[in-house]
DSSP file (Angstrom, degrees, kcal/mol; ACC not computed):
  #  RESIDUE AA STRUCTURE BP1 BP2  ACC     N-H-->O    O-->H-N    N-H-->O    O-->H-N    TCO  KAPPA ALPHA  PHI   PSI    X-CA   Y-CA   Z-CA
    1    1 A X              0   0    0      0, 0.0    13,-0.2     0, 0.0     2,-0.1   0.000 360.0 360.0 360.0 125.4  -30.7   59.5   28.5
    2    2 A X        -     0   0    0      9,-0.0     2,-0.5    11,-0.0    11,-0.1  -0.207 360.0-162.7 -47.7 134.0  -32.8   58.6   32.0
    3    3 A X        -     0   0    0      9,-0.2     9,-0.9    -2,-0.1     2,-0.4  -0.993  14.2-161.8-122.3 151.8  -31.2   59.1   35.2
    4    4 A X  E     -A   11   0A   0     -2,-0.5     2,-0.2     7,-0.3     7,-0.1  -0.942  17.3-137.0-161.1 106.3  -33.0   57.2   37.8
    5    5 A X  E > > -A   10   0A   0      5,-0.8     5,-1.4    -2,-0.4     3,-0.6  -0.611  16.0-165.8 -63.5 135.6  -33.0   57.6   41.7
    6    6 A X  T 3 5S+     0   0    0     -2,-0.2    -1,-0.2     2,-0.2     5,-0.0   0.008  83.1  71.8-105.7  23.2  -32.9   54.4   42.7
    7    7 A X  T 3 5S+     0   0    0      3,-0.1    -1,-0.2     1,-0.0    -2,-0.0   0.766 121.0  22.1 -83.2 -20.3  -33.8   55.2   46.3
    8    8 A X  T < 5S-     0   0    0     -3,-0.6    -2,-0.2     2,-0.1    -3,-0.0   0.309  93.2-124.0-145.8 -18.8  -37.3   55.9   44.4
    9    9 A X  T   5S+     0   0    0     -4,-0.4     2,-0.3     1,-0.1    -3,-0.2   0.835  75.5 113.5  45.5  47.1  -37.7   54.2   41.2
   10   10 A X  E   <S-A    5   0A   0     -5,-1.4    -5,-0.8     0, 0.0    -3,-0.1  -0.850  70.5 -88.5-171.9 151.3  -38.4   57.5   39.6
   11   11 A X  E     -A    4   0A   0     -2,-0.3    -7,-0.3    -7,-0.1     2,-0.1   0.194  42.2-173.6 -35.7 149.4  -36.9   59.9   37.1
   12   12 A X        -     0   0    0     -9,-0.9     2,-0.4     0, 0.0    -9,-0.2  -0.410  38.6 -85.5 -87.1-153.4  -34.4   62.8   38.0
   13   13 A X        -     0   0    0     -2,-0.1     2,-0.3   -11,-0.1     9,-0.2  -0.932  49.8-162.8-107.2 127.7  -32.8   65.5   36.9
   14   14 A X        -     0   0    0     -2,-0.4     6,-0.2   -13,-0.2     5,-0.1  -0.905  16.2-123.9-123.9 170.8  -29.4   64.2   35.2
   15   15 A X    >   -     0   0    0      4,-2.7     3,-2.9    -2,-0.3     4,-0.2  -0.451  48.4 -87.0 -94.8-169.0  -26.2   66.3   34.3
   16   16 A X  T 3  S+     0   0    0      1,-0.3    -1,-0.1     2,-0.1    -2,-0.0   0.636 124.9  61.6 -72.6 -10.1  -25.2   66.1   30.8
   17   17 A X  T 3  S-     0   0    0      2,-0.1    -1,-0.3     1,-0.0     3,-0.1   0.679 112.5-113.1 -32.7 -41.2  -23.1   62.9   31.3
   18   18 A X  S <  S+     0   0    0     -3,-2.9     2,-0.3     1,-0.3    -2,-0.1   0.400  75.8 136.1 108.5 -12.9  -26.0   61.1   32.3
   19   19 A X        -     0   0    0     -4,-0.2    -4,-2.7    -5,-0.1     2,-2.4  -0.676  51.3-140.1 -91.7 125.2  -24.5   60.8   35.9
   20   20 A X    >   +     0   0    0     -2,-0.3     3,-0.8    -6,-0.2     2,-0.4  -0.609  25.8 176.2 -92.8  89.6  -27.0   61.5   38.5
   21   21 A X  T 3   +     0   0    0     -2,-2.4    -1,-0.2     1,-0.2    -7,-0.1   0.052  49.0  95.8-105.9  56.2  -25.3   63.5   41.2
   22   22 A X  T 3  S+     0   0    0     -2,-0.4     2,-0.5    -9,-0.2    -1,-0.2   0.530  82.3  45.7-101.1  -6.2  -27.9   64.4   43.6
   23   23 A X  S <  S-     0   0    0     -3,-0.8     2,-0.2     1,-0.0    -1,-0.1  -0.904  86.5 -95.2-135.7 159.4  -27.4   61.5   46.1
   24   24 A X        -     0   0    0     -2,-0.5    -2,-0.0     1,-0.1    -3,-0.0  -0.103  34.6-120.3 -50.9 123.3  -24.4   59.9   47.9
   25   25 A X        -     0   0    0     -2,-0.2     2,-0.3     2,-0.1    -1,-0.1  -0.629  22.8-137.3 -95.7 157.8  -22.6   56.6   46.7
   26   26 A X    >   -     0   0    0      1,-0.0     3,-1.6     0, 0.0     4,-0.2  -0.621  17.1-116.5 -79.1 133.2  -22.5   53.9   48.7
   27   27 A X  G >  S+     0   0    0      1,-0.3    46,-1.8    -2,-0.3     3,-0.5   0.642 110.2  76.2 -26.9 -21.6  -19.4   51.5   49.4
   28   28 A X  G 3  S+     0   0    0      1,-0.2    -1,-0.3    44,-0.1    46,-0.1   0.825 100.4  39.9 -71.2 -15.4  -21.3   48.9   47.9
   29   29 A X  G <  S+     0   0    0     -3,-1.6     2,-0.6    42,-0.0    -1,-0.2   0.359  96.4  95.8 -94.8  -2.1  -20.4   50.5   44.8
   30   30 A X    <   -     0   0    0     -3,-0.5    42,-2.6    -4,-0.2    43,-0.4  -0.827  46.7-171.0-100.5 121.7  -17.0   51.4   45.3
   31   31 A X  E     -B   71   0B   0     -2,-0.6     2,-0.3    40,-0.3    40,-0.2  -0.589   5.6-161.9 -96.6 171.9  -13.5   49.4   44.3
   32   32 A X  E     -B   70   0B   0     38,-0.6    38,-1.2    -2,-0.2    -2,-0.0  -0.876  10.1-130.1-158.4 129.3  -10.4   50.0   45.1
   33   33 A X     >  -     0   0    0     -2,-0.3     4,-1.1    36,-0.2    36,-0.1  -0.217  38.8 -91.7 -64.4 176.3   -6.9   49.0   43.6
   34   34 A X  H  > S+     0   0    0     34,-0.4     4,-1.0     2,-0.2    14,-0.1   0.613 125.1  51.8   4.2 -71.9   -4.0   47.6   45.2
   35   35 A X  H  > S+     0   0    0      2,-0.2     4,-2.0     3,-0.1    -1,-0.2   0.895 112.0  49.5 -57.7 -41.4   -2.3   50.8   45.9
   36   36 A X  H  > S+     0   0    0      1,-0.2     4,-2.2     2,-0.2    -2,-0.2   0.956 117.1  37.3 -86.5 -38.4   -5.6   52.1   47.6
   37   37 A X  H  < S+     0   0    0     -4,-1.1     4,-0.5     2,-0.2    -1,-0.2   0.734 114.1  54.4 -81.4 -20.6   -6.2   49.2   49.8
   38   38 A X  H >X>S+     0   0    0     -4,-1.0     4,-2.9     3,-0.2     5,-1.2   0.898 113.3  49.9 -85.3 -44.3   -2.4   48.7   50.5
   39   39 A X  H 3<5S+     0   0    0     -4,-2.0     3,-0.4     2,-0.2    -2,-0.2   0.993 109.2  51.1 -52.9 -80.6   -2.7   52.6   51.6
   40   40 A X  T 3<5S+     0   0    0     -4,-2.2    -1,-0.2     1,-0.3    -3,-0.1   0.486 108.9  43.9 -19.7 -33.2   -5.3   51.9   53.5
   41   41 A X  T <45S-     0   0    0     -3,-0.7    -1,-0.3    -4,-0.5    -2,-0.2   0.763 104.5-120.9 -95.9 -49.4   -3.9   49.0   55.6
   42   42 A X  T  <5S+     0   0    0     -4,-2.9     2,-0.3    -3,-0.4    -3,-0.2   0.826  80.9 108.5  98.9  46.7   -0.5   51.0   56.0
   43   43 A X  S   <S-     0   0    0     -5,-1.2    -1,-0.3    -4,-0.1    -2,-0.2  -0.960  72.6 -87.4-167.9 145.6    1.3   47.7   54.1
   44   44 A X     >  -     0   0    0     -2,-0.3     4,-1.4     1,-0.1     3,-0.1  -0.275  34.0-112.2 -56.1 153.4    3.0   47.0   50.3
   45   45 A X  H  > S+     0   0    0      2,-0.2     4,-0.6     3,-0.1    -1,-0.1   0.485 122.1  57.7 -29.1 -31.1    1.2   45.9   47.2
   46   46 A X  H >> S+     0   0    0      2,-0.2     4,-1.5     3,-0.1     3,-0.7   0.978 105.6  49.9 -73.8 -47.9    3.3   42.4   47.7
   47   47 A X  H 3> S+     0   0    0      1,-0.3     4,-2.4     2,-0.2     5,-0.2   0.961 109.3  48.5 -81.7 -57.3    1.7   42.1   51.2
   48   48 A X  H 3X S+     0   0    0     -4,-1.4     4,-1.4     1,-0.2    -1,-0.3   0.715 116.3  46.4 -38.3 -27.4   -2.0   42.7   49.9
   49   49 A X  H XX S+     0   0    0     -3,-0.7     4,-5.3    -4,-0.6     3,-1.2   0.994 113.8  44.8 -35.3 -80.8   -1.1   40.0   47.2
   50   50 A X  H 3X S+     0   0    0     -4,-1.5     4,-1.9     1,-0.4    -2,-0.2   0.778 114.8  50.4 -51.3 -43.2    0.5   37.6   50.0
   51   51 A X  H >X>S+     0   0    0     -4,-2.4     5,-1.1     1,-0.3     3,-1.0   0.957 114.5  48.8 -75.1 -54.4   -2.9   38.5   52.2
   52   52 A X  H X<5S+     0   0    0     -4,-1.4     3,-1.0    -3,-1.2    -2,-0.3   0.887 111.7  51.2 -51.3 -49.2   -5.0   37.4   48.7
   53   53 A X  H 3<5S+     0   0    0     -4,-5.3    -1,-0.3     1,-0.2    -2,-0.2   0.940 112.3  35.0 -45.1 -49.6   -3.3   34.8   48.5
   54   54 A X  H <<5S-     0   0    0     -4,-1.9    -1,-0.2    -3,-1.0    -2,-0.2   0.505 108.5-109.0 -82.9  -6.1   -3.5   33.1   51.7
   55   55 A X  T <<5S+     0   0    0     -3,-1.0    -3,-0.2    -4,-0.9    -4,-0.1   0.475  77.0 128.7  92.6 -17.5   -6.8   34.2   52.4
   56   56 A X  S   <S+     0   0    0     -5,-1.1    -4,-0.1    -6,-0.1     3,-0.1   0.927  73.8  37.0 -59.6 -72.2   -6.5   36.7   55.1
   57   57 A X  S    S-     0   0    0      1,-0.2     3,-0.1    -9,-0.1    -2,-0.1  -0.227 104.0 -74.4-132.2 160.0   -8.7   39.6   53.2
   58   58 A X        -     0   0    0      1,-0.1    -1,-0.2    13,-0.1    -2,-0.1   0.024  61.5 -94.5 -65.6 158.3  -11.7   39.3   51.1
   59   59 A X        -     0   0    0     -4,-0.1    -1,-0.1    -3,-0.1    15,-0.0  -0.330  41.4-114.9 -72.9 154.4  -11.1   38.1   47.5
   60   60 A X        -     0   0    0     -3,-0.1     2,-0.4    10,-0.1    10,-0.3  -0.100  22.7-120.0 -78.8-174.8  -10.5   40.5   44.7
   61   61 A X  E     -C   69   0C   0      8,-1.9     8,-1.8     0, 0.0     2,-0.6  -0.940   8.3-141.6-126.9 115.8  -12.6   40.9   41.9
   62   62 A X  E     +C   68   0C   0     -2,-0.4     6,-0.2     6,-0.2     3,-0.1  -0.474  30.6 163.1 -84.4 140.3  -11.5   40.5   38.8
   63   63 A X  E     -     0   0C   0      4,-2.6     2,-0.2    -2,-0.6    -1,-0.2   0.358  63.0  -1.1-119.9  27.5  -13.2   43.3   36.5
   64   64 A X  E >  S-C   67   0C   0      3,-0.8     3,-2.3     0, 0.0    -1,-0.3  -0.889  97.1 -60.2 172.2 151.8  -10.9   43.3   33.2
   65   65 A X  T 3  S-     0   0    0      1,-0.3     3,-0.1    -2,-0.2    -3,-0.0  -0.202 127.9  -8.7 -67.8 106.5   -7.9   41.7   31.5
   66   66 A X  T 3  S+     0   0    0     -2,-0.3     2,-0.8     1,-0.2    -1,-0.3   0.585 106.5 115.9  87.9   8.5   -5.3   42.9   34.3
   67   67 A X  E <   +C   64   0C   0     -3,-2.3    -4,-2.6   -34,-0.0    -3,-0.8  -0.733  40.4 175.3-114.1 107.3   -7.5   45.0   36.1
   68   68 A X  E     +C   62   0C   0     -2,-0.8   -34,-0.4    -6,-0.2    -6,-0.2  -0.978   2.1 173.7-136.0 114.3   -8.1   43.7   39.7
   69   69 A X  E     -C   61   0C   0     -8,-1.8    -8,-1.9    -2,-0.5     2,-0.4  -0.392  21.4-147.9-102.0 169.4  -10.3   45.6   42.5
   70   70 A X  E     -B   32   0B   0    -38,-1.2   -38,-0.6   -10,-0.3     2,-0.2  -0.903  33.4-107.5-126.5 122.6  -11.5   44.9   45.9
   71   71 A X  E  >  -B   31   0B   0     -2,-0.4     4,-1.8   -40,-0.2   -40,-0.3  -0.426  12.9-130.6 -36.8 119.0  -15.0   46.4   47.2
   72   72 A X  H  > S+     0   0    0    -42,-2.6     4,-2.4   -45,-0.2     3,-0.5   0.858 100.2  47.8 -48.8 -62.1  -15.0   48.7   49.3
   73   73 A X  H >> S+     0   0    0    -46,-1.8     4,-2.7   -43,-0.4     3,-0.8   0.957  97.5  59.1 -54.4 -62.0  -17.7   46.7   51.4
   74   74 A X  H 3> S+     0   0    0      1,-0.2     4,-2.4     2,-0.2    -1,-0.3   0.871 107.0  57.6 -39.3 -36.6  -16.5   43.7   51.6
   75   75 A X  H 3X S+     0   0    0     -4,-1.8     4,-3.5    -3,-0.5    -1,-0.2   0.933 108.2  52.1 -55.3 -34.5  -13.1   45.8   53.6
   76   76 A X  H <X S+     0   0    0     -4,-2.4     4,-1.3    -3,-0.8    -1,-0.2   0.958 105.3  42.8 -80.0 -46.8  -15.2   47.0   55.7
   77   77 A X  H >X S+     0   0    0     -4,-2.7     3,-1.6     2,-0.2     4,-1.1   0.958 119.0  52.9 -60.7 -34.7  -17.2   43.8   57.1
   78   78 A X  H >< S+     0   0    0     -4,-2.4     3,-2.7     1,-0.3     4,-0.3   0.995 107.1  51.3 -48.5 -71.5  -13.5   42.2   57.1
   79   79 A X  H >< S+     0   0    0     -4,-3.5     3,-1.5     1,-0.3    -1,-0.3   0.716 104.0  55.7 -29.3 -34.0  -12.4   45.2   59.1
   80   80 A X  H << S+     0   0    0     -3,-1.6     2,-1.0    -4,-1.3    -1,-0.3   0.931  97.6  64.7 -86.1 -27.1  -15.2   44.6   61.5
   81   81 A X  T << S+     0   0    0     -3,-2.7     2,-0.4    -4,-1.1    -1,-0.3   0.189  78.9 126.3 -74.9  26.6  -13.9   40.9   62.1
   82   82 A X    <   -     0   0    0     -3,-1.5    -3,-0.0    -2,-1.0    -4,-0.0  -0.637  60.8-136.4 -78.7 124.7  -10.6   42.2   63.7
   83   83 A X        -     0   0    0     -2,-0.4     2,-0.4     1,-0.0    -2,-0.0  -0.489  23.0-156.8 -68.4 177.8   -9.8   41.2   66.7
   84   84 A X        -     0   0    0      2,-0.0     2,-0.3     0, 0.0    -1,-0.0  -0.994  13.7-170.3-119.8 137.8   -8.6   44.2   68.7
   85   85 A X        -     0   0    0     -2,-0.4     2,-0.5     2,-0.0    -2,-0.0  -0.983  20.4-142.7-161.0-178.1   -6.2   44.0   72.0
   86   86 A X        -     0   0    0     -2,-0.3     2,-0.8     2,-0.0    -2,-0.0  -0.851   9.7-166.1-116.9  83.9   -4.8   45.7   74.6
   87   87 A X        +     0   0    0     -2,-0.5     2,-0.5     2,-0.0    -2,-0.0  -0.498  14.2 179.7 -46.9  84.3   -1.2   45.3   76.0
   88   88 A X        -     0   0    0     -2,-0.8     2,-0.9     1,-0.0    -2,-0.0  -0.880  26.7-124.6-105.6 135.1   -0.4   46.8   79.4
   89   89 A X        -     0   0    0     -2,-0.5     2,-0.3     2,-0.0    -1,-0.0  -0.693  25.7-159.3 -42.2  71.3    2.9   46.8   81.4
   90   90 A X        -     0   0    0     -2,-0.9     2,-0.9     1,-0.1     3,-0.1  -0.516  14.8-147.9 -57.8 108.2    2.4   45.4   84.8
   91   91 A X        +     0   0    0     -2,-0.3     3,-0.2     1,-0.2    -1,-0.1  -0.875  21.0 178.3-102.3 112.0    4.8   46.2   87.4
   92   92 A X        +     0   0    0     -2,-0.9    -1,-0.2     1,-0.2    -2,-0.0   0.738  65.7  71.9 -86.1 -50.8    4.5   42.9   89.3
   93   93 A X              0   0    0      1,-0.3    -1,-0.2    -3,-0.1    -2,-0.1   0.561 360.0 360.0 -46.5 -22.2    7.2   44.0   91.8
   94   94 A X              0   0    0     -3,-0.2    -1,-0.3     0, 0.0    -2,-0.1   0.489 360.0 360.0 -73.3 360.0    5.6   46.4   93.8
């Protein structure tokens, strides 16, 4: 078997698996269940459901009978569309 940098379109060295582990994977290449994305958020399995449901988060991807992932990337451009804000406590009286 070839192993193939794809940084480079040209052969490497691979280990006997066939898995070429001289460079870093990307998030575009990365899933994550349920559990890991529910970890992630700091929230239940139900609520990452509820959030799939409704729409809130990107949609999952189904990759096998019962087996349902989300891409790593896609969390992350949602993450970047958060709003953020900032509460402060005003003492009005003074």
């Amino acid at each position: 078997m070839k192993c193939w940098d794809v940084r480079i379109l040209a052969p490497v060295k691979c280990n006997p698996k066939g898995v070429d582990m001289n460079h870093a994977v990307s998030p575009a290449s990365l899933f994550l269940n349920v559990a890991q994305v529910a970890e992630r958020y700091d929230v239940s399995t139900d609520t990452i459901w509820r959030w799939a449901r409704e729409g809130d988060m990107p949609r999952p991807v189904k990759v096998g009978p019962n087996v349902t992932r989300w891409r790593l990337s896609g969390l992350i451009e949602h993450e970047g569309s958060f709003q953020i804000g900032l509460m402060l406590c005003l003492d009005l009286a003074a």
